[in-house]
Structures are given as C-alpha cells and as structure tokens.
C-alpha positions in Angstrom: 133.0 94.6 165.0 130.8 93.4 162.4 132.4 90.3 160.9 130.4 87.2 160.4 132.0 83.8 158.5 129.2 82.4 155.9 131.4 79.7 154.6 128.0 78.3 152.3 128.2 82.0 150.8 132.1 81.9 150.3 131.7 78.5 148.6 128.8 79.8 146.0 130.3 82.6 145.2 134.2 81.6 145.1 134.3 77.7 144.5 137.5 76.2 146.7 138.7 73.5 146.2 141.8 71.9 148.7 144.8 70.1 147.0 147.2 67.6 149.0 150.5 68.1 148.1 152.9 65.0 148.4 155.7 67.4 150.1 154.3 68.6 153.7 150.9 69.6 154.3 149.9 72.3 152.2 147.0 73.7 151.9 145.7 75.4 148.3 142.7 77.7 147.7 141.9 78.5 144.7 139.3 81.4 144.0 137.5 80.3 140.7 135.2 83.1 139.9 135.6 87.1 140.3 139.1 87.4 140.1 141.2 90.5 139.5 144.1 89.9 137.1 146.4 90.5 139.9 144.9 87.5 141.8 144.8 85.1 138.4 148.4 85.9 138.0 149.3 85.2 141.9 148.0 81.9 140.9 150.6 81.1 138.2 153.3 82.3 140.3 152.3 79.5 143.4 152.1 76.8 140.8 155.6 77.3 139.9 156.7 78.1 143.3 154.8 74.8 144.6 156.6 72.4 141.9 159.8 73.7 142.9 159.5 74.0 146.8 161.6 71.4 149.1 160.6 69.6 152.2 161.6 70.5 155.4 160.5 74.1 155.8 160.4 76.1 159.1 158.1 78.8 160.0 155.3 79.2 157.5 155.5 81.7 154.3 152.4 83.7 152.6 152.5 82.6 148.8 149.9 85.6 149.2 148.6 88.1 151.3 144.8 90.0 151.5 145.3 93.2 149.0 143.9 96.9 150.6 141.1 98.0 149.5 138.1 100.8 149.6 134.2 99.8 149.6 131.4 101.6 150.6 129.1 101.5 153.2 126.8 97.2 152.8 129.5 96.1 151.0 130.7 92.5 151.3 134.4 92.1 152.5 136.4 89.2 151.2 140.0 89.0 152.5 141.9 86.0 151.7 145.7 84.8 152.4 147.3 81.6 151.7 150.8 80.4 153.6 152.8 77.0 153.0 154.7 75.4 155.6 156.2 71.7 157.6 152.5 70.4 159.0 149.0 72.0 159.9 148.7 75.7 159.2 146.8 78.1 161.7 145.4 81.7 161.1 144.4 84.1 163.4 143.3 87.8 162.1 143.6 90.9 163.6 142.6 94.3 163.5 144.5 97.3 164.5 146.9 94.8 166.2 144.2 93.5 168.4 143.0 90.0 167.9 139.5 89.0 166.1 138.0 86.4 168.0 137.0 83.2 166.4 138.6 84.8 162.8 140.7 81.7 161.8 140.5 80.7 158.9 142.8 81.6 155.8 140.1 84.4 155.0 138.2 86.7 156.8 134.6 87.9 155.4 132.4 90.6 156.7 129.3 90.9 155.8 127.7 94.0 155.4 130.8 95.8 156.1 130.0 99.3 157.9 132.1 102.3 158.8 133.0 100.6 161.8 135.2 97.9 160.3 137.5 100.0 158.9 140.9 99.8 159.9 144.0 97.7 159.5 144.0 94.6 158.9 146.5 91.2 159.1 146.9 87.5 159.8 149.4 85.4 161.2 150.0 81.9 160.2 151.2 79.4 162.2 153.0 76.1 162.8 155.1 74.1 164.8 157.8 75.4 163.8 157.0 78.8 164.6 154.4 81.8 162.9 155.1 84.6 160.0 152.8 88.0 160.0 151.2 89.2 156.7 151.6 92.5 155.4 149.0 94.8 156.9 146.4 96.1 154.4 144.2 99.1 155.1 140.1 99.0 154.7 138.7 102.1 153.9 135.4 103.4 153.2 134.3 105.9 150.7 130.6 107.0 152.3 129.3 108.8 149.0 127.2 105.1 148.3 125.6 102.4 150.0 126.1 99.7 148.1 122.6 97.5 148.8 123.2 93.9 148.8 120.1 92.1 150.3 117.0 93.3 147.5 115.6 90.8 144.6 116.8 93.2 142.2 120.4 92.1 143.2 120.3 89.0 144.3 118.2 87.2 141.8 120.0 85.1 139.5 121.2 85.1 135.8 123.0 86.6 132.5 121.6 90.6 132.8 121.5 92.8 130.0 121.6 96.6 129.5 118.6 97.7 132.0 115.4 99.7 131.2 114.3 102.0 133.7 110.8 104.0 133.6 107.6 104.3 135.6 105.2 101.9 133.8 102.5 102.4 136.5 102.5 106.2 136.5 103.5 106.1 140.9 106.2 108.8 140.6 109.2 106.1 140.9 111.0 104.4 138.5 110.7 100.7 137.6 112.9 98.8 136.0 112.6 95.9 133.4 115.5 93.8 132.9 116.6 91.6 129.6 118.1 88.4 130.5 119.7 87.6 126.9 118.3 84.0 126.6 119.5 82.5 129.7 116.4 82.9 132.0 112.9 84.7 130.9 112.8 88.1 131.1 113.0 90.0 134.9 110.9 92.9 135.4 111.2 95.3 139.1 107.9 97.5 140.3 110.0 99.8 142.5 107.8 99.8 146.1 108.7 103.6 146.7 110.8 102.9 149.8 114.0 102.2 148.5 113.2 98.2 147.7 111.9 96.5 144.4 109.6 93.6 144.1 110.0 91.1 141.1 106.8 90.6 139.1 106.1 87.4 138.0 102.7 87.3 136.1 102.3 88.7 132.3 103.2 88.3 129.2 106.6 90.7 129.2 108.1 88.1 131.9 106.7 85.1 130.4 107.6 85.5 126.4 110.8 83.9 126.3 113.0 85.7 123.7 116.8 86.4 123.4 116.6 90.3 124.8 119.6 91.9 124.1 118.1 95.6 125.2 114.5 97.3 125.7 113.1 101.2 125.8 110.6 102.1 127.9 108.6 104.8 125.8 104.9 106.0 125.3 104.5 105.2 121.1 101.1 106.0 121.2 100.9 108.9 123.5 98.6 107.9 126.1 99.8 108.5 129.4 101.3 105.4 129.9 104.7 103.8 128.9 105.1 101.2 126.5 107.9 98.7 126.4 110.3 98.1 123.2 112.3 94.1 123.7 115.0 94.4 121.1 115.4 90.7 120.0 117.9 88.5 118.2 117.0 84.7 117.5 117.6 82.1 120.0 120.6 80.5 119.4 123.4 82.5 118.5 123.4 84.8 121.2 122.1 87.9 119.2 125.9 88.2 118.5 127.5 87.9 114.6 125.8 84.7 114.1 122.7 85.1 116.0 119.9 84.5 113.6 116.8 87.2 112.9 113.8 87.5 115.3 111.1 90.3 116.0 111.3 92.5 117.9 108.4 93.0 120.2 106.6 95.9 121.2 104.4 96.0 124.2 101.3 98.1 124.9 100.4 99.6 128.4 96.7 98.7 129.4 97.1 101.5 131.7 96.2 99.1 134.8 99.8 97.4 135.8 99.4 94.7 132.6 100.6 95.1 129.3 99.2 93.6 125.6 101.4 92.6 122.6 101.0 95.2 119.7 100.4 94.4 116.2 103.6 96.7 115.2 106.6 95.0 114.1 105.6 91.6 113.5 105.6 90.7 110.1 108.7 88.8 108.4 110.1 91.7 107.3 110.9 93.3 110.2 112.7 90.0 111.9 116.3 90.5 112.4 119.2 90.2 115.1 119.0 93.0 117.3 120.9 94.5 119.1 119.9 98.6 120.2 116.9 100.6 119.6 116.4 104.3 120.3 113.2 107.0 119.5 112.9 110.2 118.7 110.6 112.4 116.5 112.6 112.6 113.7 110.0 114.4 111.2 108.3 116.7 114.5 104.7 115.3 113.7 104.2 114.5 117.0 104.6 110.9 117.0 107.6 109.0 118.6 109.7 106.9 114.8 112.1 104.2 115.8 115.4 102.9 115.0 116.9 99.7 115.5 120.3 98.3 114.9 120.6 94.8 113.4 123.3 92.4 113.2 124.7 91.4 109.7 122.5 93.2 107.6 121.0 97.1 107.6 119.5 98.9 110.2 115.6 99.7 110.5 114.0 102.8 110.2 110.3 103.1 111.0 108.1 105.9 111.0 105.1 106.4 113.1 101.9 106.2 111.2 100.0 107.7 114.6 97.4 105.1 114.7 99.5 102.4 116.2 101.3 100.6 113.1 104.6 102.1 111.8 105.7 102.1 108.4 109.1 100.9 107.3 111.2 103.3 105.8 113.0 102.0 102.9 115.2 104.5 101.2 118.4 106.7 102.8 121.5 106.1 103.9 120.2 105.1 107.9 118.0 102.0 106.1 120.3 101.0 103.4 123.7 101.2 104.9 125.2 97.5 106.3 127.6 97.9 108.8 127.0 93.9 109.6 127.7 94.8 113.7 125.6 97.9 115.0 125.8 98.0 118.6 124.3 101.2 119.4 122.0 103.7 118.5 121.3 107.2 120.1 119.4 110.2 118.9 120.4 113.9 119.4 120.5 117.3 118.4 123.9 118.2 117.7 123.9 121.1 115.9 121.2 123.0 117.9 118.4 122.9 114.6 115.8 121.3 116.4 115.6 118.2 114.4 116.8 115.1 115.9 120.1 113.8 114.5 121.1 109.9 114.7 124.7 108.7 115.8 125.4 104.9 115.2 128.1 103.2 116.6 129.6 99.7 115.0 132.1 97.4 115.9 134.1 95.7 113.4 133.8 92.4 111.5 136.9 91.1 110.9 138.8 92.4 108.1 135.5 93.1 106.0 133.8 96.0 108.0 135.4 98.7 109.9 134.1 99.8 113.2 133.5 103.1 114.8 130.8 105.5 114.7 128.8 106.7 111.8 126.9 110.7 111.9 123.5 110.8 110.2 122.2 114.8 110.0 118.7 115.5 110.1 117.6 117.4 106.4 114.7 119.0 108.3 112.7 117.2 105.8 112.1 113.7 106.8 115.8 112.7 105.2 118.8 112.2 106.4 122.8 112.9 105.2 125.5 110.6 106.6 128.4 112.8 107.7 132.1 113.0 107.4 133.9 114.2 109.9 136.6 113.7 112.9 134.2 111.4 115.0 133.4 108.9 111.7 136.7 109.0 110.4 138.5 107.5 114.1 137.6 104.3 113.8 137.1 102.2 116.7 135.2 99.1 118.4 132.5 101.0 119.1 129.9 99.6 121.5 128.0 102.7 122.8 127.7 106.4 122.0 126.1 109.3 124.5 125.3 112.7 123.7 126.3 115.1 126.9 127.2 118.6 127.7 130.2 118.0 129.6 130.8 121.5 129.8 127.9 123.3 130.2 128.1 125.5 126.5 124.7 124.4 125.7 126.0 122.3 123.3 125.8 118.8 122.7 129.3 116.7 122.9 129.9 113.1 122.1 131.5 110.2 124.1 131.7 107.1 122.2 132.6 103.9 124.1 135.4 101.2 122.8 136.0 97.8 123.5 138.9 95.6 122.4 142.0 97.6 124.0 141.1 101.0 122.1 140.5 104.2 124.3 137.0 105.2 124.3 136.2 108.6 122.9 135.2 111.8 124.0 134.3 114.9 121.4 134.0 118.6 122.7 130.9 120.0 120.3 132.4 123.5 118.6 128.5 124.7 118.2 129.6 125.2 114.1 128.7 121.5 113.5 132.4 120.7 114.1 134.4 118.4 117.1 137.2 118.6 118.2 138.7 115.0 120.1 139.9 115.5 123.4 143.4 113.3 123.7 144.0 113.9 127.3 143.4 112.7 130.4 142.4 109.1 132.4 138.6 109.4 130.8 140.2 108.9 127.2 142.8 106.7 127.9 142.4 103.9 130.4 144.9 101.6 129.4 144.4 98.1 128.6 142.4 97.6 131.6 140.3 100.4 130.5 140.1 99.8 127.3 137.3 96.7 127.9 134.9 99.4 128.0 131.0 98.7 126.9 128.6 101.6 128.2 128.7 104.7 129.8 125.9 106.5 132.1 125.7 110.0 132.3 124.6 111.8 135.9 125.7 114.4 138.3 126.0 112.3 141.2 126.9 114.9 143.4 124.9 117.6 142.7 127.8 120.3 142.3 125.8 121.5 138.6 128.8 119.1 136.2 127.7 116.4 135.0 130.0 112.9 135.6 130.0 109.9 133.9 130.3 105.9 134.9 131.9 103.7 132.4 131.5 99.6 132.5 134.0 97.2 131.8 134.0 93.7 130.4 136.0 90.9 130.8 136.3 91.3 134.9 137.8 94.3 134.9 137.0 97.3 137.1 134.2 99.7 136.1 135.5 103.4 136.3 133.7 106.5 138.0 134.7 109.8 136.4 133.9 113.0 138.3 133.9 115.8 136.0 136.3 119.3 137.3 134.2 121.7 136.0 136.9 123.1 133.6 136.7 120.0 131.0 138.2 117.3 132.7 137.9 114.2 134.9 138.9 112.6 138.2 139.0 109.4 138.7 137.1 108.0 141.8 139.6 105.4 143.1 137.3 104.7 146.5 134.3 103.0 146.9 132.8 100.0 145.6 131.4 101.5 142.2 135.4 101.8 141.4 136.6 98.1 143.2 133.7 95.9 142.0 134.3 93.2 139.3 132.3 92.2 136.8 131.3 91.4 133.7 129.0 94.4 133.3 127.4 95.3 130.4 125.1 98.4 131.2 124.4 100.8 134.1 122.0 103.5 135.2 121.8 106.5 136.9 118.5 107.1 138.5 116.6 108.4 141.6 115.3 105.0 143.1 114.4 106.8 146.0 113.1 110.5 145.4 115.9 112.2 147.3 117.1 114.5 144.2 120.4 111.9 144.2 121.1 109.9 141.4 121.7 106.5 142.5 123.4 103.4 140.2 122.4 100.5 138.9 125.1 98.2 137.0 123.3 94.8 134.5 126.7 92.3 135.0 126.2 89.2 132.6 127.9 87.1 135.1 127.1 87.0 138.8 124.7 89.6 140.0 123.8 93.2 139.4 124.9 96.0 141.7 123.1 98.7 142.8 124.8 102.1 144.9 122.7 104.1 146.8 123.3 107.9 147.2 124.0 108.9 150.2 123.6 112.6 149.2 125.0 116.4 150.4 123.9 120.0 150.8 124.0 120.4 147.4 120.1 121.1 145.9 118.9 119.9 142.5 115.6 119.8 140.3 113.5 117.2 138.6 112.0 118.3 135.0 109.9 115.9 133.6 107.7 116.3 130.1 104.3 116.2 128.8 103.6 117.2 125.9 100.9 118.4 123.5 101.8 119.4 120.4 104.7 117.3 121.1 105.0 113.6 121.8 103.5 113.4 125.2 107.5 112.5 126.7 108.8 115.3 125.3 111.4 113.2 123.7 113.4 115.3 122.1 113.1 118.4 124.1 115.8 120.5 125.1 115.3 121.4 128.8 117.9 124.0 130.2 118.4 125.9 133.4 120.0 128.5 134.6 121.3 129.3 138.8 124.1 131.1 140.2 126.3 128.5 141.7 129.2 129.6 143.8 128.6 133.1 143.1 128.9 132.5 139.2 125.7 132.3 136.8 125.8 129.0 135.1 123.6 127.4 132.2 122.9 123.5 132.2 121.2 121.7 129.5 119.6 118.0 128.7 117.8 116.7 126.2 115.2 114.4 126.6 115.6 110.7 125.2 114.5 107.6 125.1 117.3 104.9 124.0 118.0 101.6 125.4 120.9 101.1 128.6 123.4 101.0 126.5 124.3 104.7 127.4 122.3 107.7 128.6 120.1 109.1 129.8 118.6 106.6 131.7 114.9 108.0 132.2 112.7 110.3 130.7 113.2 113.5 133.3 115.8 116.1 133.6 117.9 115.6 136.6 120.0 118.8 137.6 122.3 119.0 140.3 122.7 122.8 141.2 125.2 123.2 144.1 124.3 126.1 146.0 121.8 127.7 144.3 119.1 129.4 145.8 116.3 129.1 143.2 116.6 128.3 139.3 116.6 131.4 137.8 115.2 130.5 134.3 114.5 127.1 133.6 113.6 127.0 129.1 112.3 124.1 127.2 112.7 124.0 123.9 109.8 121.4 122.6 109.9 119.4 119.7 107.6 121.5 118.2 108.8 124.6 118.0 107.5 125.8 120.8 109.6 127.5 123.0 108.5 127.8 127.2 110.0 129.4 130.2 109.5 129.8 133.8 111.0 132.0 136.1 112.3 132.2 139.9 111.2 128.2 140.4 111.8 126.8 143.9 114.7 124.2 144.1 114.7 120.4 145.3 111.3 119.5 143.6 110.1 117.4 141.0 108.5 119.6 138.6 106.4 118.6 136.0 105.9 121.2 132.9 103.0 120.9 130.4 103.4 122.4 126.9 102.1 125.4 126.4 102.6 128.6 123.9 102.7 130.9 127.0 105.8 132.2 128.5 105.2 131.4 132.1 106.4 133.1 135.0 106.9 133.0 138.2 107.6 128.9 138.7 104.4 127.1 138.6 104.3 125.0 135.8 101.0 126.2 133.2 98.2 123.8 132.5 97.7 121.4 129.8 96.3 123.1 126.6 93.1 122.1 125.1 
C-alpha cells in the first residue's frame, strides 16, 4: 500500500479551517479551493443541517462521505469524510475491509497513487457512543496516462495561459514557453529529452514583463530556427474588454539557445489588446503573414515584407471589421484551393456585438471575402475554433468552442464549400457543465488512425476527453485523470514530450498548477512528418501532408495541415502526427506544399520521425529527397 499523510500539502492545497460548535464537539472541514459543484453544494446542505441539529446525539453520522472515483497511474488521491456526533470523533480507513494502519484522520491521501491502491475503500467514525461505516467508494485506475506530478513544469507556481510548444533549439524535442497573463514574468521549459523539463531563467523572453495572453512559436524569417510571437494586452485590465493596448512582441532566434527583440511590430500603430495570433502564407510568396485578434477595436493584418519588417495591411474586411472581443484566430484550407483561408471566432459584448465565428475566403489574390454561411450565422460565445478531419474525407471540418452555457460546435466539411452542423451526440452537447468550454486540442492519442479531441473547461468544471468511433462520433472517456481533474484550464496540448510516437497532454490552468498526462502507449504504429521547405516557408505552414495505410484490412487516407497558431486550439506543433493502427508500412504519404508543389513517397517504414525536404521530384521508395539548390 502506497499511502502517505502530507498534512503541510493538504493544507496548501485545500485550506481547512476547524469550527467549534456550541452543541457537542463537532468538527467542520471545509475544502476552500478545487471543489466540484457536488462538494460546494454538500457544504450548504451541512450548514443547514448544523443550525438545526439537537444535542444529545448517539453514534456518529457522515454529513458526507469520500465520492468514487478513476485517476491514472502518479495521480494524487484525496479522500475526505466528515461525521458529527456527542464528543471526540475517531476515523479509521480501510481497504478491501482490511484496516489501513495509522490512516486516521477524516481523510486519507495517497500520494502518487499507483495501480496497487486500487480497491475499495471506507471509513468508520467513532465515538463513545458507538461507530457508523461510510458508504464504500471504488478507486479505479484508467492506465492509458501517467499523470506526472513531481517536474518544474507542473509544480511551479502562477496564473498559466494557453501554452506554446516548439523546439527552439533545433534537439529533436519540443520545448515549451508559457504566458503567465501578468501575474508572474513569463515561464519558459527546454525539454531535457528524457521525459523532464528544466525552467530557464536567463533572457530577455522570461525577463520582459508583459501581460501574455498567448504566443506562436514560428520561423518569420526562414532560418532554421523558431522565432517566438508574445501576443500582449496592456497591464492592467487583464487583456480582457477593458484591458488597454500594448505591442505585441516578436522575438528573434540567435540560433545559439538566446533570442533578440525584433524591430517588427513596435511602433504605436500596431499597440493593441491582444488576445490570439495565428500565421500562414496567405499570398504563397514564401514568407510566413500574421494575424492578430485585438480587443475593442479591429483585428491586424500584416504581411511579410521578407526582409524582416512586415507591412500593415489596411484595407479588407479581416483589417477593418470590429468585432470588439476576438478570441481566436486559425488559418486553414477549407475548400481544398491551396490558399489559406482565415476563421475568427468572437465572443459577445453585451447587447452591442454578437458573438460567434466569422469565415474569411481566400480570393487567391492577396484579398479576402467574408462568408455567409451555417457556421457565421449560429452565433455563439465563441472562444476557439480548430480546423480537423474528423473523418478522414480529406476535408477540412470545423469545431468551434463555446463558453457561457452554449454547446460548442462541430461542422462536417461537404468538400463543395458547404457544412453541415452536427446536432448529436455528448461532443456537441455537454450540458451546463460542458458548456464552460474554452479550447480544444486535436490528437490521436491512441494511435488507432481517428483523430480525438480534448476539450477544457472553465470555471472548475471537468475537462472532457472525446475518443472519436471512426464512423463520425465520440466517446466520452469517463476514467482517468484527464476526465476527473479540476481546474480552471484555459489551454492544452497534445504533443510527444518523449519521442515514443504517443501524443502526450499538457493542460495551462489559470489557477493552481498545470497538468501534464503521459502516454503510456499500445501496439498501435504511427509516423512523424515534419517540414522544410524551399520554395515554401521553411515550416511548411500551410502544407497539406496526407497518408495513406491499410488499417484493419481497409485502405484508409489521413490528412493534416500544417499550422502555426497560438494554444488556443490545434495543432499544437509544427509536425504531422499519425496514428496508423496496424499498418504495416504507409503506403503513399503526399504533401501538398504551399507552393504548388506537389511530393510523394512511397512504401515508407512506419514508427519514425521523417523529415521531408521540398522538392519538384516525385520520390519513391521512402527516403525523404534532398534539399534543392
């Protein structure tokens, strides 16, 4: 048994505080922080049941009792009871009917939990006047994740935004910067290749102070190295309607672990309250343009001049339409033409602006048309959008993300420029616990060739892990601690912290700290794609990668498009993560690059990471061709 009482833990995390009552001896816990509504309204029952109790009681009675419950594997266990009765109160756990030694307090905390521990579990209270059993509750384990508890990256302190994940330092594993939103400088994670992260504390991205609300790793200049976008909103305010302007900042990789500020976006004129930022290649010259979304005043459009500066666009309905709350921005091909199209999505601002999402079409030319259609015309408190093949049709679909007790969205893309809404099932409506909802994260977590989707909640409410059927719907994952942890979480992540081919995930909470799941893995293989380009932007953002296996006997096509947008939704890195059950080999794997170009390999081994440099040349068999002069 692997149970350990950290009562200086229990207090930091839970604040208790005892109350003497004036009728017996009572004693009253009260759990300040992380509590499920079931637990806040327990509370309001005791009170009244205190106020109206009588002296003289007998044996003692649970006002409550520990609740069930399924974690995974590292997971801290918190069980807590509370009974009332005529003088001292005693508890004594057990476990499958057999007594816990030294557990007796009125709560029981184990700390990791493993496999071991799981079992049934109860507590009897006692008194002079005699002793009253608890209800036994079950622990269960759900072994997909390890949920790591003891590394910097979740333990150090503070208010975390939506994270940025990418490999600054060009090492093969992802790093991770995280925007603290005013309350603390800036955090940013070099990931140590084994699994662990260590915090870096010299430069100038973790000593500006600044009120980051979101960040993009991308390489703006096309070097080699990734640059790092801070989206900003004034101090004071909190970035949200009120927050006043502030640059952005854009920082420039010196290619040795350090970074410089760049010149770009640093004038007057491009100060505002940001909120979301995404890139893409929207006029294919081969330089990465930018979008931000802004607060209380119009979003801004920049193009990229290719010497380092970019140039504001001023005219078209992406730079001139105020929406006053943009919380979003994502960029994506929707209707297959090869030039990226923009989705915005907007909450609302009081009676004045709606919310919802608004569809910008790319002209081909430089220009953009804003769209009417079933997605703009639902409505909504729209915090995030993600562009996803659910379905494997090689078209792009759309899941938009509400807040405020409204469902969140999800669009099935007809490939004629057309969605249709899907109405059913738990992914589209949550319920009022659901319906808190403020980012999703796209991955295929287990590798079976569907992709799934994570969803965060606000307000202490549950996040939600959907696995996706393979026929167009989603299961709720109801085990494990990605689907029992609360939190105020704000962003997540799905990426390969440890080069295993699994797609672990991170969650940014703005209260308390940030969790992070590791994948435990399966049989199933997978592939790693990642980008560079030459007549392209050297990411490849914007680049269409598909593949194609036989997987349980069936052939099946997969697609992802390369992106680089902040963690308010996905993807969360710049590589192309495919999960392809039992496949043998990937058959064809296509890339579709920016520029036209169109590249395929043939027969390429599975459970690699495979990186692809554009060329004109069809290649075949799987090695991927050299870079073009």
């Amino acid at each position: 048994m692997n149970h350990r009482c950290f009562a200086p833990q229990i207090q930091r995390r839970f604040a208790i505080a005892n109350f003497q009552l004036p009728i017996g001896n009572w004693k009253l816990a009260i759990l300040t922080q992380r509590l499920s509504v079931s637990i806040r309204i327990r509370f309001l029952v005791v009170a009244v049941f205190l106020a109206s109790a009588a002296s003289g009681l007998g044996q003692p009675t649970f006002l409550f009792e520990p609740d069930s419950t399924s974690v995974s594997p590292g997971a801290n266990v918190f069980f807590q009871s509370l009974a009332f009765g005529d003088g001292p109160i005693t508890y004594q756990w057990f476990k499958n009917g057999v007594e816990l030694a030294g557990e007796t307090e009125d709560f029981l905390f184990l700390a990791p939990a493993t496999v071991a521990d799981a079992g049934d579990y109860s507590v009897v209270a006692s008194t002079f006047s005699g002793s009253a059993t608890s209800s036994v509750v079950v622990l269960s384990f759900d072994t997909t994740f390890t949920k790591i508890t003891t590394d910097s990256l979740v333990t150090d302190p503070g208010s975390s935004r939506p994270a940025a994940w990418g490999d600054y330092d060009n090492d093969g594993y992802p790093d991770v910067f995280v925007p603290k939103g005013a309350s603390d400088f800036n955090y940013l994670y070099h990931n140590n290749g084994d699994g662990t992260f260590r915090r870096v504390l010299s430069g100038i991205v973790v000593n500006d102070y600044a009120n980051t609300r979101n960040a993009v790793w991308v390489d703006y200049d096309n070097d080699g190295w990734l640059d790092l976008l801070a989206v900003n909103s004034g101090i004071g305010g909190g970035g949200g309607f009120g927050g006043p302007p502030a640059n952005s900042v854009l920082y420039r990789n010196n290619g040795d672990g350090t970074f410089s500020r760049a010149n770009a976006l640093s004038s007057s004129e491009d100060a505002g309250a940001g909120t979301s930022a995404a890139w893409a290649d929207f006029d294919r010259d081969g330089f990465l343009d930018l979008c931000i979304g802004i607060n209380l005043n119009a979003n801004f459009l920049y193009r990229n001049n290719g010497d380092g500066t970019f140039a504001r666009v001023a005219s078209g309905p992406i730079a001139t339409d105020n929406f006053k709350v943009t919380a979003s921005l994502t960029w994506g091909d929707f209707n297959n033409d090869g030039a990226p199209d923009l989705l915005v999505a907007n909450q609302p601002l009081g009676g004045f602006r709606p919310g919802g999402a608004v569809l910008y079409s790319n002209n081909g030319d430089g220009t953009f048309s804003r769209l009417t259609n079933t997605v703009t015309a639902a409505g909504g408190n729209s915090l995030s959008g993600a562009w996803v093949d659910y379905d494997n049709d090689g078209n792009l679909d759309l899941f938009i993300v509400n807040s405020g007790g409204i469902n969140s969205a999800l669009y099935h893309n007809e490939g004629d420029g057309t969605f249709t809404r899907i109405t059913t099932g738990e992914i589209v409506n949550q319920g009022a616990e659901g319906a808190n909802s403020s980012s999703s994260a796209w991955g295929d977590y287990d590798n079976d060739g569907w992709i799934d989707v994570f969803v965060t909640n606000d307000g202490g409410f549950g996040n939600a892990l959907y696995h996706n059927n393979g026929d167009g719907t989603f299961t709720t994952i109801e085990t494990g601690s990605p689907a029992s942890d609360r939190a105020n979480s704000f962003g997540s992540a799905w990426v390969d912290i440890n080069h295993d081919g699994f797609l672990d995930l991170f969650v940014s909470n703005v209260s308390g700290e940030n969790f992070l799941y590791r994948n435990n893995g399966n049989s199933n293989g997978w592939i790693v794609v990642r980008l560079e380009g030459d007549v392209s932007n050297r990411s490849g953002i914007g680049a269409r990668v598909k593949v194609l296996t036989t997987i349980g006997g069936a052939p099946r096509w997969q697609l992802r498009e390369i992106a680089a947008r902040d963690g308010s939704g996905s993807p969360s890195t710049l590589e192309a993560h495919f999960g392809l059950g039992d496949a043998s080999s990937v058959e064809t794997l296509r890339i579709e690059w920016p520029s036209g170009i169109v590249q395929e390999l043939h027969d390429v081994p599975i459970n690699q990471f495979l990186p692809v440099q554009e060329t004109s040349w069809k290649e075949t068999p799987g090695s991927a061709p050299s870079r073009s002069p």
